[in-house]
mmCIF file of the N, C-alpha and C atoms, coordinates in Angstrom:
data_MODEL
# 
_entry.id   MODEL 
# 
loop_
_atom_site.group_PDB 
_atom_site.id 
_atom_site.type_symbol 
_atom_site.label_atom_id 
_atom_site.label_alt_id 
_atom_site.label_comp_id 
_atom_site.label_asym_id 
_atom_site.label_entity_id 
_atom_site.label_seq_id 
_atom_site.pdbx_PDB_ins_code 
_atom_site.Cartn_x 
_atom_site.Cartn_y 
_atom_site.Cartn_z 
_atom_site.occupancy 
_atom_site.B_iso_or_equiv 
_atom_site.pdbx_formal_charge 
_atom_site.auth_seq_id 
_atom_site.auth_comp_id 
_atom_site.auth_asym_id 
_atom_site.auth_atom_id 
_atom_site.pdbx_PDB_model_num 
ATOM 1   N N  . UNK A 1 1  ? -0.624  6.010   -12.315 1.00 0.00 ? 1  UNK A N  1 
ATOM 2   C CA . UNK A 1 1  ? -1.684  5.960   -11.318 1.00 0.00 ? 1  UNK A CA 1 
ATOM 3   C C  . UNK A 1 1  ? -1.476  7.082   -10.314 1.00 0.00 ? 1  UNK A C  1 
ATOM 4   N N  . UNK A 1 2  ? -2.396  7.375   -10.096 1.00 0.00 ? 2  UNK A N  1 
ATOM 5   C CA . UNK A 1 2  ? -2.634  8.725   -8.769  1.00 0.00 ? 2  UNK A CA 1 
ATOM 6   C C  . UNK A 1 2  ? -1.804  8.103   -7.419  1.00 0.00 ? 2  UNK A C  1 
ATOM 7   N N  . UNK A 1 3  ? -1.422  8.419   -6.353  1.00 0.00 ? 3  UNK A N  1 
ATOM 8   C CA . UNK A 1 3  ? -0.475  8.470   -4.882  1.00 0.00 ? 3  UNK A CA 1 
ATOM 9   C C  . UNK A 1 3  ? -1.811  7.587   -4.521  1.00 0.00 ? 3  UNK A C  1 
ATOM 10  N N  . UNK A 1 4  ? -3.263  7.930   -4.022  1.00 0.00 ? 4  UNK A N  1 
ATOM 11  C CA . UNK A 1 4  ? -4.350  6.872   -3.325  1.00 0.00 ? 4  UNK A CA 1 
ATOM 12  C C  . UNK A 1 4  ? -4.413  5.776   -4.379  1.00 0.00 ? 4  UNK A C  1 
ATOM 13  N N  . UNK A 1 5  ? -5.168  6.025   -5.721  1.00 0.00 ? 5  UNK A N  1 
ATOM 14  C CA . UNK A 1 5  ? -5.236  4.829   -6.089  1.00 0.00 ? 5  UNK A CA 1 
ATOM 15  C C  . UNK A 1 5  ? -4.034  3.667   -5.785  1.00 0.00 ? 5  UNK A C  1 
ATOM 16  N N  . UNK A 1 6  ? -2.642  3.817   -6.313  1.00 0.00 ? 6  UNK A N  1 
ATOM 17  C CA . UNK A 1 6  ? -1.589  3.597   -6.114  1.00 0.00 ? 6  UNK A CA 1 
ATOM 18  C C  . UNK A 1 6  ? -1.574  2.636   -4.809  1.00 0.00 ? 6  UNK A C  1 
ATOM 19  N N  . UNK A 1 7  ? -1.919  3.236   -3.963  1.00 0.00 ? 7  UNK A N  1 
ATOM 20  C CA . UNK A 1 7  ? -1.799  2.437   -2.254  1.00 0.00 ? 7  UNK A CA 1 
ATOM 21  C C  . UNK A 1 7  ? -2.946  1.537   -2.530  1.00 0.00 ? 7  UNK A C  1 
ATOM 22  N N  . UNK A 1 8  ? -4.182  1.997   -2.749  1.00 0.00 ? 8  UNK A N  1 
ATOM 23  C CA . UNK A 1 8  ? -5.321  1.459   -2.695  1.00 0.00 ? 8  UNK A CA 1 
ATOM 24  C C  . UNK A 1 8  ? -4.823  -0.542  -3.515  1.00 0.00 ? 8  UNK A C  1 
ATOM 25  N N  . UNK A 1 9  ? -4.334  -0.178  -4.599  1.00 0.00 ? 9  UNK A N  1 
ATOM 26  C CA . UNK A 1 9  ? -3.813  -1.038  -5.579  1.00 0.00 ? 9  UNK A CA 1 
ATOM 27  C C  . UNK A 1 9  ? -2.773  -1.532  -4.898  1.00 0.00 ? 9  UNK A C  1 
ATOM 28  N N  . UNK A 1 10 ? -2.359  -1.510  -4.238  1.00 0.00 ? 10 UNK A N  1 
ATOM 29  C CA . UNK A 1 10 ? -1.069  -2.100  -3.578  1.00 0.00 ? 10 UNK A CA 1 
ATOM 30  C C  . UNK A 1 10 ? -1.525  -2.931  -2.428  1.00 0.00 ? 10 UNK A C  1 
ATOM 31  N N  . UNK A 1 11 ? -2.316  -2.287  -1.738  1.00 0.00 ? 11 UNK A N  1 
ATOM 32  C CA . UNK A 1 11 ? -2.763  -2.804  -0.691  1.00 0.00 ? 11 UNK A CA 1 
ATOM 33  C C  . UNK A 1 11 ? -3.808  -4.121  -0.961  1.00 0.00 ? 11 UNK A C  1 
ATOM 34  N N  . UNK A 1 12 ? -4.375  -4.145  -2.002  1.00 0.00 ? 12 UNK A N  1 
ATOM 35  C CA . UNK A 1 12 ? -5.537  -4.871  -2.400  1.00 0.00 ? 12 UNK A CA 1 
ATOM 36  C C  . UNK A 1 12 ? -4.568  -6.381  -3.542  1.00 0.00 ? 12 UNK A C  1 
ATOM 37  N N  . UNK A 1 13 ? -3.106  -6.053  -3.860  1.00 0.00 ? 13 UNK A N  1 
ATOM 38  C CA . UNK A 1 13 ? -2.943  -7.257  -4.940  1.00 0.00 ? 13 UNK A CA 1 
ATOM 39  C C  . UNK A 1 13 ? -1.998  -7.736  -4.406  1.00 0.00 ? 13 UNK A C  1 
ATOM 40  N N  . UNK A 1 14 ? -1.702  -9.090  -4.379  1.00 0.00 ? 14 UNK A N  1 
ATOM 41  C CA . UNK A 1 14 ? -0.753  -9.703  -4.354  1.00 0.00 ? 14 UNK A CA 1 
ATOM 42  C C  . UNK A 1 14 ? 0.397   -9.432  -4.756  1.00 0.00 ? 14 UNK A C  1 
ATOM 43  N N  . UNK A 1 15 ? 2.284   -9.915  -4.000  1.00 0.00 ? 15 UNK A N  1 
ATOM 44  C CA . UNK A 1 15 ? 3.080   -9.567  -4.759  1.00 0.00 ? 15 UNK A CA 1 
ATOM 45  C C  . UNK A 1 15 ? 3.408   -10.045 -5.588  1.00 0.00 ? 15 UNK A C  1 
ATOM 46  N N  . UNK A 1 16 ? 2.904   -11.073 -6.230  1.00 0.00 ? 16 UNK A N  1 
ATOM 47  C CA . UNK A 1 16 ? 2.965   -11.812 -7.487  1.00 0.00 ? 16 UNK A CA 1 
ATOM 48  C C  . UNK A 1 16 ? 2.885   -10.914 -8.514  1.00 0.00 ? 16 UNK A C  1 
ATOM 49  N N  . UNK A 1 17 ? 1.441   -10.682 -8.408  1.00 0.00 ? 17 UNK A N  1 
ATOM 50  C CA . UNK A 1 17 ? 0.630   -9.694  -9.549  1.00 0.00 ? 17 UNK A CA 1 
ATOM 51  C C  . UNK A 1 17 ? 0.848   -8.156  -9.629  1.00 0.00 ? 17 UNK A C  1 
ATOM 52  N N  . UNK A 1 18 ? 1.756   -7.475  -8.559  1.00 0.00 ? 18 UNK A N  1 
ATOM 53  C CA . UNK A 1 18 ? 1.934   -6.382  -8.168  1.00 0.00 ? 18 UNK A CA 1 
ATOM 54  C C  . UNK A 1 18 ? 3.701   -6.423  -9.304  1.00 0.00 ? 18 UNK A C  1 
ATOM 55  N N  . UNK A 1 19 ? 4.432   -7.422  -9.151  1.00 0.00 ? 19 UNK A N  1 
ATOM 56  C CA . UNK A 1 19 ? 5.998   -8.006  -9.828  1.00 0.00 ? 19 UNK A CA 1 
ATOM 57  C C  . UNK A 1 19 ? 5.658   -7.658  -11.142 1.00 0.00 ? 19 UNK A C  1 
ATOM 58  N N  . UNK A 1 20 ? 4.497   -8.419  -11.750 1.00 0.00 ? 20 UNK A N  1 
ATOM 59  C CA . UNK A 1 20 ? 4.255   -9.110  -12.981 1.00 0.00 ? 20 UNK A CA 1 
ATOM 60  C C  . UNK A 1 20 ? 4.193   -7.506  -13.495 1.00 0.00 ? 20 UNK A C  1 
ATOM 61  N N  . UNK A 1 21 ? 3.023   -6.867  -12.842 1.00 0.00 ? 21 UNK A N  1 
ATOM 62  C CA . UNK A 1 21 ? 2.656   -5.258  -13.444 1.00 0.00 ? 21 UNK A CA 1 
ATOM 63  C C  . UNK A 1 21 ? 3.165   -4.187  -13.533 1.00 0.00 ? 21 UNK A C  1 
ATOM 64  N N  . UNK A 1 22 ? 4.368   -4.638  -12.605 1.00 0.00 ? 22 UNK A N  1 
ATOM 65  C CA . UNK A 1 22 ? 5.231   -3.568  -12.927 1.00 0.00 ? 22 UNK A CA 1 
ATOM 66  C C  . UNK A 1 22 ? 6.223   -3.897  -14.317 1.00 0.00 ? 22 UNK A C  1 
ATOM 67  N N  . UNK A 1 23 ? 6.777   -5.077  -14.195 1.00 0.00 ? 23 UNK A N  1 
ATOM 68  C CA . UNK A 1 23 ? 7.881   -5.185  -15.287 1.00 0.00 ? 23 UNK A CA 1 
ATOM 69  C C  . UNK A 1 23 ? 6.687   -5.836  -16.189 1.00 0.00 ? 23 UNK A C  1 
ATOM 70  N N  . UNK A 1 24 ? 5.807   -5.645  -16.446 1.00 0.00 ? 24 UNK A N  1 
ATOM 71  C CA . UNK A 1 24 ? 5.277   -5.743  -17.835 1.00 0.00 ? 24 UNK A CA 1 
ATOM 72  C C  . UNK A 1 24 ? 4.331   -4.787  -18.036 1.00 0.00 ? 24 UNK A C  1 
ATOM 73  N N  . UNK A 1 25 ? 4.202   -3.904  -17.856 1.00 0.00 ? 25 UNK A N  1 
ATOM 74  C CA . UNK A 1 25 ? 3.513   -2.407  -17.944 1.00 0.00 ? 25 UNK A CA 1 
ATOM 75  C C  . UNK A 1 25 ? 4.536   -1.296  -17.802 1.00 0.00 ? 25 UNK A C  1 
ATOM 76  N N  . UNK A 1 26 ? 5.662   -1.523  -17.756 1.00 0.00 ? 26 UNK A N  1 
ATOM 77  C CA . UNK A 1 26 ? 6.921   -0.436  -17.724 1.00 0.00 ? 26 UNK A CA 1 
ATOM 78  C C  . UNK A 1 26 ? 6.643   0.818   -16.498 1.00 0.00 ? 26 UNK A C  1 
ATOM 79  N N  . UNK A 1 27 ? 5.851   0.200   -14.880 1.00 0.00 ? 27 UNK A N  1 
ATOM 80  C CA . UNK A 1 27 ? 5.428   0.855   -14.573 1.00 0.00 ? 27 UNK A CA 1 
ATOM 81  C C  . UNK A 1 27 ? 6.926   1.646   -13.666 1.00 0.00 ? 27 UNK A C  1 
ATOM 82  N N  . UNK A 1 28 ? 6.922   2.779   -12.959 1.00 0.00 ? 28 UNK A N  1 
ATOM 83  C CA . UNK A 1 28 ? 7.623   3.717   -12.420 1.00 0.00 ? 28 UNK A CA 1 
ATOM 84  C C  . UNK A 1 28 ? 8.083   2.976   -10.992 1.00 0.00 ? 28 UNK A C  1 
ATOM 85  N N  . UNK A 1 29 ? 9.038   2.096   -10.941 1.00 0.00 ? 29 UNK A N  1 
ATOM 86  C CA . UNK A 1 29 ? 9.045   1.013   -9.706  1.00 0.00 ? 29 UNK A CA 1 
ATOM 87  C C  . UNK A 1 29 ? 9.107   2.217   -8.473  1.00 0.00 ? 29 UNK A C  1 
ATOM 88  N N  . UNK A 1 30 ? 10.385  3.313   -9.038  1.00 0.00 ? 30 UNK A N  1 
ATOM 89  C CA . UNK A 1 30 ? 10.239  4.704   -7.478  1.00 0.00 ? 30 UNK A CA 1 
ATOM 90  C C  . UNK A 1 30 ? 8.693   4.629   -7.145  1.00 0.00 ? 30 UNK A C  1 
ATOM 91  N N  . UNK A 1 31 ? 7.848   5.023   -8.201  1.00 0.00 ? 31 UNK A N  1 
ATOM 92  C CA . UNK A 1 31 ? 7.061   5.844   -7.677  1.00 0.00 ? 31 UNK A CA 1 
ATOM 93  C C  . UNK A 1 31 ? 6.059   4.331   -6.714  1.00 0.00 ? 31 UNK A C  1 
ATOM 94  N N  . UNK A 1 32 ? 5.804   3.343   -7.232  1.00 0.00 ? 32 UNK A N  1 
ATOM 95  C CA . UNK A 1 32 ? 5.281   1.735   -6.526  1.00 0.00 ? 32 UNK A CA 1 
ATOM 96  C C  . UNK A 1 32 ? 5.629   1.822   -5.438  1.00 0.00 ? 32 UNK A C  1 
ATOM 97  N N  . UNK A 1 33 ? 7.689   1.714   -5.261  1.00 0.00 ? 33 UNK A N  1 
ATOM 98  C CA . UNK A 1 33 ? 7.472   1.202   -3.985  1.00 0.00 ? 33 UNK A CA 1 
ATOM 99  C C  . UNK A 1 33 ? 7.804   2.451   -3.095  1.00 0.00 ? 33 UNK A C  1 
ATOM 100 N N  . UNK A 1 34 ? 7.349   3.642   -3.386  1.00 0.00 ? 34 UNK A N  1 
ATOM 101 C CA . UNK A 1 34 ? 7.376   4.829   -2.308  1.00 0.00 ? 34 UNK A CA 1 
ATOM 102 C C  . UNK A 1 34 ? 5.845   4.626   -1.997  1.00 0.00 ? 34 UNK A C  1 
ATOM 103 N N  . UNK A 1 35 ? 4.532   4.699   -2.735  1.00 0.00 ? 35 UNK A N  1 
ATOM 104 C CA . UNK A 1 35 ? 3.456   4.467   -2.645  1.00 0.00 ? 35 UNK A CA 1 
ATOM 105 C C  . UNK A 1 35 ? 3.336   3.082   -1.127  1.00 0.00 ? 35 UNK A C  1 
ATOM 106 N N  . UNK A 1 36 ? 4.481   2.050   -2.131  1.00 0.00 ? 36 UNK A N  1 
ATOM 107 C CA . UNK A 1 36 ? 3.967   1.301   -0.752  1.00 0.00 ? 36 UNK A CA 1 
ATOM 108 C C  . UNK A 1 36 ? 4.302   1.567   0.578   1.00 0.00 ? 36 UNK A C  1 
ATOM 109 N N  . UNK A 1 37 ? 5.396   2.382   0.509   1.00 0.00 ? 37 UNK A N  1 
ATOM 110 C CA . UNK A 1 37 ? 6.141   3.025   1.767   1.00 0.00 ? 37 UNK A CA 1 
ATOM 111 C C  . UNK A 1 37 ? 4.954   3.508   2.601   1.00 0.00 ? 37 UNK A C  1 
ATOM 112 N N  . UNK A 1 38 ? 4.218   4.370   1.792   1.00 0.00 ? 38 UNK A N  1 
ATOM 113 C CA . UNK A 1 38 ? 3.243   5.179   2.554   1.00 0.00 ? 38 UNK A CA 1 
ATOM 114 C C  . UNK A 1 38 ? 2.138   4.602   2.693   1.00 0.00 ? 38 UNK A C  1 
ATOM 115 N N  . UNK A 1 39 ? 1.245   3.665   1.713   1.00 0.00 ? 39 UNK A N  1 
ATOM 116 C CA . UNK A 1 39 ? 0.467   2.334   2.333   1.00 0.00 ? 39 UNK A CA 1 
ATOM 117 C C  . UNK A 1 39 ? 0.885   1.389   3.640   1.00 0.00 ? 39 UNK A C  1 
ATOM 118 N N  . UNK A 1 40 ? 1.994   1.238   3.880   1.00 0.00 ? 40 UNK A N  1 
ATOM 119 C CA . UNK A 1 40 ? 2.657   0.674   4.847   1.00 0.00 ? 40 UNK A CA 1 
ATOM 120 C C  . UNK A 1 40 ? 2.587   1.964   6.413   1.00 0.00 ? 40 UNK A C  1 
ATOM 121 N N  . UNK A 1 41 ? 2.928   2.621   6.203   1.00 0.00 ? 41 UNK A N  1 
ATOM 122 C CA . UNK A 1 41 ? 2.515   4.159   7.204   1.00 0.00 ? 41 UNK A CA 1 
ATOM 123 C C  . UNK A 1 41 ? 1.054   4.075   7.545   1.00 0.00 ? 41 UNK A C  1 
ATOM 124 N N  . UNK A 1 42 ? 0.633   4.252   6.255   1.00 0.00 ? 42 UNK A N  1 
ATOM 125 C CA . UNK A 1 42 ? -0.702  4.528   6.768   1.00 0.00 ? 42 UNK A CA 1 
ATOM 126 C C  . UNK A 1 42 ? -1.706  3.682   7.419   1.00 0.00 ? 42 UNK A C  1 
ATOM 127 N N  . UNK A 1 43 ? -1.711  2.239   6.560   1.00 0.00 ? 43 UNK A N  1 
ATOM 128 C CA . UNK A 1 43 ? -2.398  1.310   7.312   1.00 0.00 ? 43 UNK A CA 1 
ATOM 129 C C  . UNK A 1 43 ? -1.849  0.874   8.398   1.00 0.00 ? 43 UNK A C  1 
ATOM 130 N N  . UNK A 1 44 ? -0.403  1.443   9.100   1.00 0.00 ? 44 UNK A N  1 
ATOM 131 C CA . UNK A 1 44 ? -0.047  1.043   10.337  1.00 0.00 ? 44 UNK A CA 1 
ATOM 132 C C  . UNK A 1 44 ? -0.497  1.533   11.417  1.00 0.00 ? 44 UNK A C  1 
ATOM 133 N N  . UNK A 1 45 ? -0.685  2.729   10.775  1.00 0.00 ? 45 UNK A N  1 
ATOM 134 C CA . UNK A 1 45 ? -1.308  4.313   12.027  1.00 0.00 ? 45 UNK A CA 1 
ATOM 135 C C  . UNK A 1 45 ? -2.486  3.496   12.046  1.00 0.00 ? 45 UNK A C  1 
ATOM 136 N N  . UNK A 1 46 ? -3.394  3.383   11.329  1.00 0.00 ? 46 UNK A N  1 
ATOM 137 C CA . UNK A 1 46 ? -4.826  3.276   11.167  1.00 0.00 ? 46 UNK A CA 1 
ATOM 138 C C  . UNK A 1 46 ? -4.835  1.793   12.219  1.00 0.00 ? 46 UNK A C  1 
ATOM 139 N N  . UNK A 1 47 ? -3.950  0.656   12.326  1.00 0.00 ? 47 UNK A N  1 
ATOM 140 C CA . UNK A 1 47 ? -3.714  -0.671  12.567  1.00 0.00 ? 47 UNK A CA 1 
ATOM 141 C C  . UNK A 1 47 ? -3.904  -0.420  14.227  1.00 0.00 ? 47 UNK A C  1 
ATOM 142 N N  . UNK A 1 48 ? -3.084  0.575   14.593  1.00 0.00 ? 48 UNK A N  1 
ATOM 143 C CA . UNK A 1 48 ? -2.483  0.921   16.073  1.00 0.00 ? 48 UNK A CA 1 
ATOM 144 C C  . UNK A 1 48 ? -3.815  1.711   16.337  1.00 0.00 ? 48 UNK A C  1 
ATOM 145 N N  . UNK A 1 49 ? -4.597  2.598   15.507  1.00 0.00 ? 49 UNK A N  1 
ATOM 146 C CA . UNK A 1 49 ? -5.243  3.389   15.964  1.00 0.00 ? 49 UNK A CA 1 
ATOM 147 C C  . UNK A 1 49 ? -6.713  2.419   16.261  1.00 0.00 ? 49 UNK A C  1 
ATOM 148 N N  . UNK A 1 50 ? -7.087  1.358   15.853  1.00 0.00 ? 50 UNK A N  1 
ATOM 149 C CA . UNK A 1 50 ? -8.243  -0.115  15.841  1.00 0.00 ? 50 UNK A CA 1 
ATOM 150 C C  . UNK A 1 50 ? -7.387  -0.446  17.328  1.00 0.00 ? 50 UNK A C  1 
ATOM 151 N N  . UNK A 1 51 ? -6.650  -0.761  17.526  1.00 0.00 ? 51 UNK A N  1 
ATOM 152 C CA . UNK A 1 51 ? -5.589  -1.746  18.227  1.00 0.00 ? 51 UNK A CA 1 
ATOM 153 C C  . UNK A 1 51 ? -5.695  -0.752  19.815  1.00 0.00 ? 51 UNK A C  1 
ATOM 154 N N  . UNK A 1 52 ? -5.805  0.581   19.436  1.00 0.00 ? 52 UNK A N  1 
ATOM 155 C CA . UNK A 1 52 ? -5.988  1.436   20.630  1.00 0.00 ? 52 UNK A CA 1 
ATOM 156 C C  . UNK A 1 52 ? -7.256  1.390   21.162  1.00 0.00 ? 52 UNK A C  1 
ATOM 157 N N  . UNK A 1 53 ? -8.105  1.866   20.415  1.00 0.00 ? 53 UNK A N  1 
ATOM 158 C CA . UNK A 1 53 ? -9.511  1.968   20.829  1.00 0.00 ? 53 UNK A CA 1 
ATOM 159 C C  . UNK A 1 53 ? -10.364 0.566   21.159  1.00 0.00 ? 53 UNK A C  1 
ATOM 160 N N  . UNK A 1 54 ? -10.130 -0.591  20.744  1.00 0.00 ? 54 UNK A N  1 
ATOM 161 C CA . UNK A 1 54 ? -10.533 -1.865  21.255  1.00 0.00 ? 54 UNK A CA 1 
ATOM 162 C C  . UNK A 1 54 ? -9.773  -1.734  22.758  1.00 0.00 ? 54 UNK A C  1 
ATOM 163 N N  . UNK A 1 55 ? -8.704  -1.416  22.710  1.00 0.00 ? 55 UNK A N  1 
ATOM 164 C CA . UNK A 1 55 ? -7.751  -1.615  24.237  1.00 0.00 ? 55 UNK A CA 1 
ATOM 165 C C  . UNK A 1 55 ? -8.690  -0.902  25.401  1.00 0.00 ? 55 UNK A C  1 
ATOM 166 N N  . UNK A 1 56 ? -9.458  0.623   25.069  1.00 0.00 ? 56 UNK A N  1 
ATOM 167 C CA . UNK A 1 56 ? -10.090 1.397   25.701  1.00 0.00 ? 56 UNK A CA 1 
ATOM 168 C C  . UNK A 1 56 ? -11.340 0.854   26.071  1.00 0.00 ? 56 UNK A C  1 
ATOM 169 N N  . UNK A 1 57 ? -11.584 0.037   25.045  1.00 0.00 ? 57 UNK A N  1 
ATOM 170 C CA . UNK A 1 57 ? -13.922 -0.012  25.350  1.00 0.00 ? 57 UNK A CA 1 
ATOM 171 C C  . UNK A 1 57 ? -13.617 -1.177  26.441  1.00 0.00 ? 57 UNK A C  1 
# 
């Protein structure tokens, strides 16, 4: 999977179903949980950046 889809997919499934797909699709666990590293970054910036601008209006 592509670095966005990747997050996109991470961000959207459960860790149940996220467990299951990796060890039964032989998927690249580095490359998963760096993806989530940066899903985790990004929707945090984005989290703080909602969290700022409500604080302002």
């Amino acid at each position: 999977m592509k670095r966005l889809k990747t997050i996109k997919y991470i961000s959207e499934t459960s860790i149940e179903d996220l467990v299951s797909d990796v060890l039964e699709n032989n998927r690249d666990v580095n490359h998963v949980i760096q993806a989530a590293l940066e899903a985790r970054k990004e929707f945090g910036l984005k989290v703080q950046e909602f969290i700022d601008k409500l604080a302002g209006s």
